[in-house]
Phi, psi and omega in degrees: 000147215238136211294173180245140187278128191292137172301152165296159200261342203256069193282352186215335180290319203295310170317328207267274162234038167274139175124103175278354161302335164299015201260003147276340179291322171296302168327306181278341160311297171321311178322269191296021149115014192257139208246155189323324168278326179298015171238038146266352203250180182300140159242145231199105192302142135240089173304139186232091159285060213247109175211171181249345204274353186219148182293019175252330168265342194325305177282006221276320187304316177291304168313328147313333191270308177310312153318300226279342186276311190324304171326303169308280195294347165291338194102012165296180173220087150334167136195126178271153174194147176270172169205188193269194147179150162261134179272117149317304201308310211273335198259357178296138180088005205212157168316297203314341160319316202271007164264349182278173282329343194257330257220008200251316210273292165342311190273324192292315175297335173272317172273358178278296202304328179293311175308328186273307157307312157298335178054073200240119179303320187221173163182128175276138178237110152252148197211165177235253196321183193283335166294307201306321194287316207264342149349265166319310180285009178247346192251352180257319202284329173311290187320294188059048158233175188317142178216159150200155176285110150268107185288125161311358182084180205226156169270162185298194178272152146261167163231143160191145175079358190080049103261143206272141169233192184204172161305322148327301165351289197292339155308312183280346175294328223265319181282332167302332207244300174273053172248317201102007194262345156211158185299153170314281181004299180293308140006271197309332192275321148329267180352300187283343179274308190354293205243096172273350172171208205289151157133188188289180153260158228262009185246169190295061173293195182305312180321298205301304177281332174271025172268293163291352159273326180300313161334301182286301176359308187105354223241354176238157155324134160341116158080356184293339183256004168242076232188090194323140180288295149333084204182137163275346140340286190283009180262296195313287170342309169303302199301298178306354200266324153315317163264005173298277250268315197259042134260327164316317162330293187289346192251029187028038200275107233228180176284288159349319146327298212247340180259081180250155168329328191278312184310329199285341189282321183284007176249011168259350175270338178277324165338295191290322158306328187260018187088000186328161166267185211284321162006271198303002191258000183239311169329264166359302168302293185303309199319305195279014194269302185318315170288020186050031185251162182265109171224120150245167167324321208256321148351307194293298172309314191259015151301296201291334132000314184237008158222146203284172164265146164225335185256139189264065167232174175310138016266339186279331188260197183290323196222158196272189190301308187319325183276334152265006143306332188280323196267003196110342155096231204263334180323278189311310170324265208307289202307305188305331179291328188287301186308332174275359190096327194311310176256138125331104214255354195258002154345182143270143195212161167324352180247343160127000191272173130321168150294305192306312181296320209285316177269023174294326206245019183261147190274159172301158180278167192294151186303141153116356200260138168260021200269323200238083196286142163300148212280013191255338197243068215258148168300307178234145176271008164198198201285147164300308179267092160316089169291122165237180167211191176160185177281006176255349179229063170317323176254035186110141187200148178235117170235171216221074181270130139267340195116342170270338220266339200099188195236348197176122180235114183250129195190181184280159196240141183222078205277150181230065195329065165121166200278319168311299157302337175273331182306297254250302230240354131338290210280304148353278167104067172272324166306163114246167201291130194086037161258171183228089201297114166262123146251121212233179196066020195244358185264188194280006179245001198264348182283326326310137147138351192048063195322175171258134168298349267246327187302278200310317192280334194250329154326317172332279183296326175274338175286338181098020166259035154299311192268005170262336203233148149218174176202159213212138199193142188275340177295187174235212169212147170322137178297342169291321162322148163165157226148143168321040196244137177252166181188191179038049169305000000 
């Protein structure tokens, strides 16, 4: 009997180059390097976040290069294309704020139009900062061909004095320094320490957590979201991930397969272990609107109702990414979580596995380690992240409880039309302790764009009011915020 013929793998690229009526389109394909065979093979999208404006995409570029060669040696048809990012860091505190959320919808919107234009069969996305993620998962969930997620990794720690910093740091210096409790000097000594080089930031900030939801999702590799960006870990990531995409080709196996309702459930519960930010509660929410799963606000409660807090890192806890990186990233949490009943193990994920096959053989994390408390001893016993309502928020409101901030904050209401006036009078020190910074006008149609809190919240915190002040805003907040704060009003 004569062998079955394999279906073609080039399932959507072929209108492109099958054909002789196709032989201008095959011209110009040849221009850029392509040969009589490659227009049998798959053609393979590389969303490239590759930028300068901000160090969370600065490397991105190499890692793209490293997918799109992996592809080639897989039996793929590479093709690179770019997309945008906005730096949060850089644009906090500035007009320039109110485009990073808009900067979500700009990417989704840029790797969807390419992949659709191109009739491109698959597509790898590497991204950094914080929109490139959920950004890409929302243009994948449009598509609905192979797709996988590469996270660019997180930057090492600065140090200065023997202590590890972050950018935050240098945010919280700005409220310190005009408080008085440090010298210009110091200020400056940060500033230049913060950021020792290329990746995200380093604490479980936005980047970071929607690296690991995206992870738990399934939609990225193992360990893709715990990993220096600098690193032969991320380099390898690149590489398995090249070759992941063309098995996902052959078994045709698509995001609709893998972002399914259990998954979107298991990436808000490793959120909520890990302390995640307020962010993924607005991500998350577009992601699955975009997959068609039925998610709401009020989900985020009767999820977070059955999962513990577990992680002690920045911004509420002790320790940076880099550090739980050492012990093993998010894997060994999701086995402890899967072994409790906690996660769902039986999806389809990015690797052609399961969740449950992909975590059968990961190890504990090692003894003696405080980044990751056992689920009998939780930093908190259910979610940080707190949906309220109340007459000031009839649809709702996301607060960021850990467990340091208290339960109930009473104080004078200090209202501000906007982040500039309340910034002034933070920096000022017209705020004082028991007042309740309101910033209003910051959501998205009242900003228009729904800036990050993150200048004033961390002004707060650097004057030695955290646990004096609280504050409340129709905006949302940097993940690096905390503090006694409400948002998404």
């Amino acid at each position: 009997m004569p062998e079955e013929a394999k279906p073609a793998l080039n399932r959507k690229s072929r209108v492109v180059t099958q054909g002789d009526r196709r032989s201008p389109n095959r011209s110009m394909l040849r221009a850029v390097g392509c040969t009589d065979s490659d227009f049998e093979k798959p053609i393979i999208g590389v969303a490239n976040g590759q930028s300068d404006v901000t160090p969370c995409n600065a490397g991105l570029g190499k890692l793209a290069e490293i997918a799109k060669s992996e592809i080639k040696d897989s039996g793929g048809m590479p093709q690179m294309f770019g997309t945008i990012t906005v730096s949060d860091g850089i644009s906090m505190g500035t007009e320039g704020m109110k485009c990073s959320l808009v900067s979500r919808e700009v990417i989704a919107d840029s790797i969807e139009t390419v992949c659709r234009g191109a009739n491109l069969d698959a597509v790898i996305c590497v991204g950094g900062c914080d929109k490139n993620m959920p950004g890409a998962l929302i243009a994948m969930a449009r598509l609905d061909i192979p797709s996988i997620f590469v996270y660019g990794g997180t930057i090492k720690p600065g140090h200065l004095d023997g202590k590890d910093l972050t950018v935050v740091s240098s945010f919280e210096a700005v409220g310190q320094f005009s408080a008085g409790s440090i010298s210009h000097k110091q200020l400056t000594d940060i500033e230049n320490n913060a950021c020792p080089g290329f990746g995200s930031c380093g604490g479980m900030y936005t980047a970071n957590t929607m690296a690991s939801a995206i992870e738990a999702l399934g939609i990225s590799l193992p360990n893709s979201s715990a990993q220096d960006a600098i690193s032969q870990d991320k380099v390898d990531d690149c590489i398995n991930s090249g070759e992941a995409i063309m098995h996902l080709i052959e078994h045709d196996i698509k995001p609709s397969d893998i972002m399914t309702r259990s998954a979107f459930e298991n990436a808000i519960k490793v959120v909520i272990a890990l302390g995640g930010s307020t962010n993924a509660v607005l991500h998350l929410l577009a992601m699955a609107h975009t997959s068609n799963v039925a998610l709401e606000l009020d989900d985020f409660t009767t999820i977070g109702s059955q999962i513990p807090m577990l992680a002690n890192l920045k911004p509420s806890g002790k320790y940076l990414m880099s550090e739980l990186i050492k012990i093993g990233g998010i894997q060994p949490l999701m086995k402890t979580m899967l072994d409790a009943g906690m996660l769902d193990g039986d999806f389809m994920t990015g690797t052609g596995k399961t969740m449950a096959e992909n975590l059968a053989s990961v190890a504990p994390y090692p003894d003696g380690q405080d980044i990751i408390r056992p689920l009998d001893n939780p930093i908190k016993k259910d979610s940080h992240l707190v949906v309220l309502r109340g007459n000031l928020a009839p649809e709702g409101a996301v607060a960021k409880i850990t467990g340091h901030e208290g339960l109930t904050f009473t104080g004078k209401a200090r209202c501000f039309h906007g982040e500039e006036a309340a910034m002034a009078a933070i920096m000022d020190g017209a705020v004082v302790k028991g007042d309740v910074v309101i910033v209003r006008y910051e959501g998205p149609k009242g900003g228009p764009g729904m800036r990050e809190m993150l200048s004033p919240t961390s002004a707060i915190n650097g004057r030695g009011l955290s646990q004096d002040v609280a504050l409340l805003t129709d905006g949302r907040f940097s993940g690096g915020s905390h503090g006694f704060v409400i948002g998404h009003v």
